[in-house]
C-alpha positions in Angstrom: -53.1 10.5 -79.6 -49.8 9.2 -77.6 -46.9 10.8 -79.4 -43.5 10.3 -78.6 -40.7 12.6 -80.1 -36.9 11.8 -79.8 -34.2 14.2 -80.7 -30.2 14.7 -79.3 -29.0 12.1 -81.5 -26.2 13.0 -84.1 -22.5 12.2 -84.5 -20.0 11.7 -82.1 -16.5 10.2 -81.5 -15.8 7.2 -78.8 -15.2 8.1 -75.3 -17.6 11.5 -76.0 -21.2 12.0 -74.9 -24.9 12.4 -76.2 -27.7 13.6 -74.6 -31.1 11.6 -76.0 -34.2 13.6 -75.3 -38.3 12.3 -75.9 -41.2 14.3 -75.3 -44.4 12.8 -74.7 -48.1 14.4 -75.1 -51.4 12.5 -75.2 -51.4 10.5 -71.8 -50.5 11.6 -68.1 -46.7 11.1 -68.5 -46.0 10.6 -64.7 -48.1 7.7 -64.2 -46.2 5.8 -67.0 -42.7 4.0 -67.3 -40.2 5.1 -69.9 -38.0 3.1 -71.8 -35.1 3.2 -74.5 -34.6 0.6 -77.2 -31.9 0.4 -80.5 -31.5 -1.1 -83.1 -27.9 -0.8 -85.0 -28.7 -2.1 -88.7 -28.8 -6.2 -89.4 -29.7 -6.4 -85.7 -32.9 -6.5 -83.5 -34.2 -4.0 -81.4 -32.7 -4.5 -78.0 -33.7 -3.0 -74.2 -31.1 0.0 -73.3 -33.2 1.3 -70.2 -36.2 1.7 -68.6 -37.4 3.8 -65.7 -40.5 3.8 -63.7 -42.7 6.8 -62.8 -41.1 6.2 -59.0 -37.6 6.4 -60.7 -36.6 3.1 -60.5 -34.0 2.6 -63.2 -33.2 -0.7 -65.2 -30.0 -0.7 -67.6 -28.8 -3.1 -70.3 -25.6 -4.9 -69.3 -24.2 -3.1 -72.5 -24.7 0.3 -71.2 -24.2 -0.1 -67.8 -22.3 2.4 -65.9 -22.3 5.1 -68.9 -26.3 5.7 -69.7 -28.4 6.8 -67.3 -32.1 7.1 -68.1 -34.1 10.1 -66.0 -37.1 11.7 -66.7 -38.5 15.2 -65.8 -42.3 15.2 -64.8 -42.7 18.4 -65.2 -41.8 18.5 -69.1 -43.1 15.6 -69.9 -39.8 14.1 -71.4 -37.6 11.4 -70.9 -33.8 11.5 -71.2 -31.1 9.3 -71.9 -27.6 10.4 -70.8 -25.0 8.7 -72.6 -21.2 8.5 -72.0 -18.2 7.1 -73.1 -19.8 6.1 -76.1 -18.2 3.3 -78.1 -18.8 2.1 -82.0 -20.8 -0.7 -81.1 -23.5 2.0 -79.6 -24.1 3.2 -82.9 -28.1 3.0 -83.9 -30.9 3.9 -84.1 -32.5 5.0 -80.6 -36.1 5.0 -80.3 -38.2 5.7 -77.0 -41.1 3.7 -75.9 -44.3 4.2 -73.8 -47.1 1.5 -72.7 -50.3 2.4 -72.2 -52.7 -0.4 -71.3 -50.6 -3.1 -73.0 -50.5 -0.8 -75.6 -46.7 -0.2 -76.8 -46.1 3.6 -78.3 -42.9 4.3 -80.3 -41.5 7.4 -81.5 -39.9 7.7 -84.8 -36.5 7.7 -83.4 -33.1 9.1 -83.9 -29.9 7.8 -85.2 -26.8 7.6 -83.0 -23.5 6.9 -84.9 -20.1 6.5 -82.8 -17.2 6.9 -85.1 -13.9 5.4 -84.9 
């Protein structure tokens, strides 16, 4: 019912940028909060950034200053602006959705920063 589906991920060089998109269908996407996770290989899957339906915006100390996480209503996707990317960024990004407790992942899409 809830699907999530990432794309924008790909190869890129540090200091260049990525645009992450997720499009959501199955559930009213403005009453829920978004959210960004990775997972590089060997490692868990960690917070990047979250955003609220309101906008409020929460940011991994990692990522701070060069992701920002936004979302458009109207298209029912989620973004994830990400700049000055650095080797250690490299992974797999995945967006996330809870509904009633519920946690809904999409399949995600692999980020690789290349020195």
């Amino acid at each position: 019912q809830v699907q999530l589906v990432e794309s924008g991920g790909g190869l890129v060089q540090p200091g260049g940028s990525l645009r992450l998109s997720c499009v959501v269908s199955g559930t009213i996407f403005s009453a829920r909060s978004m959210a960004w996770y990775r997972q590089a290989p060997g490692k868990q899957r960690e917070l990047v950034a979250d955003i609220t339906g309101g906008g409020v915006t929460n940011y991994s100390d990692s990522v701070k200053g060069r992701f920002t996480i936004s979302r458009d209503n109207a298209k029912n996707t989620a973004y994830l602006q990400m700049n000055s990317l650095k080797p250690e960024d490299t992974a797999d990004y995945y967006c996330n959705l809870r509904k009633y407790g519920t946690d809904y992942w999409g399949k995600g899409t692999l980020v690789t920063v290349s020195s």
